[in-house]
C-alpha positions in Angstrom: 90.7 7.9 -79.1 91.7 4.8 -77.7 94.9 4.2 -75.7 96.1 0.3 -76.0 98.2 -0.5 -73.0 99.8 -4.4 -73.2 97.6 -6.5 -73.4 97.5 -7.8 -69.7 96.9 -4.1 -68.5 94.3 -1.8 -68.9 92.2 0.2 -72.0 91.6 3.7 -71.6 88.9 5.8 -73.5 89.3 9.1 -73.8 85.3 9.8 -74.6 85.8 13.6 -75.2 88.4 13.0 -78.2 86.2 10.7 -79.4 83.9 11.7 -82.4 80.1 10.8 -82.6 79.4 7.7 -85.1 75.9 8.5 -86.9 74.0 5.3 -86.6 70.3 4.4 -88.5 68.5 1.1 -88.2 66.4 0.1 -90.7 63.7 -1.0 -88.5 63.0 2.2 -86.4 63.2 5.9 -88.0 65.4 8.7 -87.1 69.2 8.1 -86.2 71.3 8.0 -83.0 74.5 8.4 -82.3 77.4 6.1 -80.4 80.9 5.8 -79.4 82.2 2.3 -79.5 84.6 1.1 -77.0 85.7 -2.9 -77.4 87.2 -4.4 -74.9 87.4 -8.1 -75.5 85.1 -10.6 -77.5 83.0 -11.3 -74.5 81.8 -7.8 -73.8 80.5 -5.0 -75.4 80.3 -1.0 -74.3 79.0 2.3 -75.9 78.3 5.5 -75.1 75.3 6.2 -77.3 73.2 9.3 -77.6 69.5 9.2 -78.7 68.0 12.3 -79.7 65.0 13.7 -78.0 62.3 11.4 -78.9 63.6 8.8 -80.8 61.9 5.3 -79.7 63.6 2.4 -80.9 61.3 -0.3 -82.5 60.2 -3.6 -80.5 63.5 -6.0 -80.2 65.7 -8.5 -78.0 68.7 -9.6 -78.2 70.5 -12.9 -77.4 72.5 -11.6 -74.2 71.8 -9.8 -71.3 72.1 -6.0 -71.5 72.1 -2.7 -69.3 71.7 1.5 -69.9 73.3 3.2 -67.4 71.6 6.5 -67.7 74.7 9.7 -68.0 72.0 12.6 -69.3 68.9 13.0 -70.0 66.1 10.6 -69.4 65.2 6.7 -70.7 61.8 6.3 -71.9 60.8 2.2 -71.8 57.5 0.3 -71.6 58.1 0.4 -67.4 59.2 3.9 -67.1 61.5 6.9 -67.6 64.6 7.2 -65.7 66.9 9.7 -64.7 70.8 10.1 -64.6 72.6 7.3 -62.1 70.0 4.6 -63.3 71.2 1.4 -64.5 68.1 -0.1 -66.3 68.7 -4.1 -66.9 67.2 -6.4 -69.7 67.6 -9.7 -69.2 68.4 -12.1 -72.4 66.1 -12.3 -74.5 63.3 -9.7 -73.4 61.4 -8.3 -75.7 61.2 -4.4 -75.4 61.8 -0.7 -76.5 63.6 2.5 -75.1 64.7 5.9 -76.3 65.0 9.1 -74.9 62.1 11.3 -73.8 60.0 13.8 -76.1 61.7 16.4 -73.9 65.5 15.4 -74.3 68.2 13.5 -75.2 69.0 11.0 -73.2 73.1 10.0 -73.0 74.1 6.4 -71.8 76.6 3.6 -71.7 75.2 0.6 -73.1 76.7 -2.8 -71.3 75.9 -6.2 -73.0 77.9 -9.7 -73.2 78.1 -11.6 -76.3 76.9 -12.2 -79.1 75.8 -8.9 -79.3 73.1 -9.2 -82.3 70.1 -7.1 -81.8 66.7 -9.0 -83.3 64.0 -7.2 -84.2 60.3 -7.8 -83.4 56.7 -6.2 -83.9 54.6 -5.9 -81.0 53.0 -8.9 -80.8 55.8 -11.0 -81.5 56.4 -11.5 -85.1 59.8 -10.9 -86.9 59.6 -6.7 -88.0 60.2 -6.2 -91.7 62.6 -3.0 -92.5 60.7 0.2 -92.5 62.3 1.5 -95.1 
């Protein structure tokens, strides 16, 4: 549930009324779940749940973009990391995360705009849809 104040004042988030939105990409199997939370045109949050082992496919995106870690642990190419980690990727890196064979990792998701996501196979070449 959202709260709009006026405009000039403040946006609250009430995450536990919130209900999980089921998301699939075409380009890495399984789903994950998210909570979106707007704020303005020039930034972008979510709380997003991937379940234990999901791995998203090889991508970038056109904007610079964190994962604060809330639960669980983040699996990347550098690393896992625990709760109270913000992991950065800078615009236009190409890489993959998910959440550990073990768990599911919880996190807010922090990016500027545009928020497209682009994705990639591992040596560089535009990914066709898996399915």
């Amino acid at each position: 549930m959202v709260i709009k104040q006026d405009e000039k004042k403040e946006i609250v988030y009430k995450l536990d009324e919130m209900e999980w939105t089921a998301t699939h990409d075409p380009y890495t199997p399984g789903t994950f779940w998210d909570k979106q939370l707007p704020v303005d045109e020039d930034l972008g949050f979510c709380v997003t749940r991937y379940p234990k082992g999901y791995y998203k496919t090889w991508h970038y995106h056109d904007m610079g973009h964190g994962i604060f870690v809330l639960k669980g642990k983040l699996r990347t190419e550098s690393g896992v990391y625990g709760p109270g980690t913000l992991v950065w990727f800078p615009k236009g890196m190409v890489t993959r995360h998910g959440a550990t064979d073990e768990e599911d990792c919880t996190f807010l998701f922090l990016s500027g705009a545009p928020k497209e996501i682009h994705f990639v196979e591992e040596d560089g070449r535009r990914a066709e849809p898996k399915e």
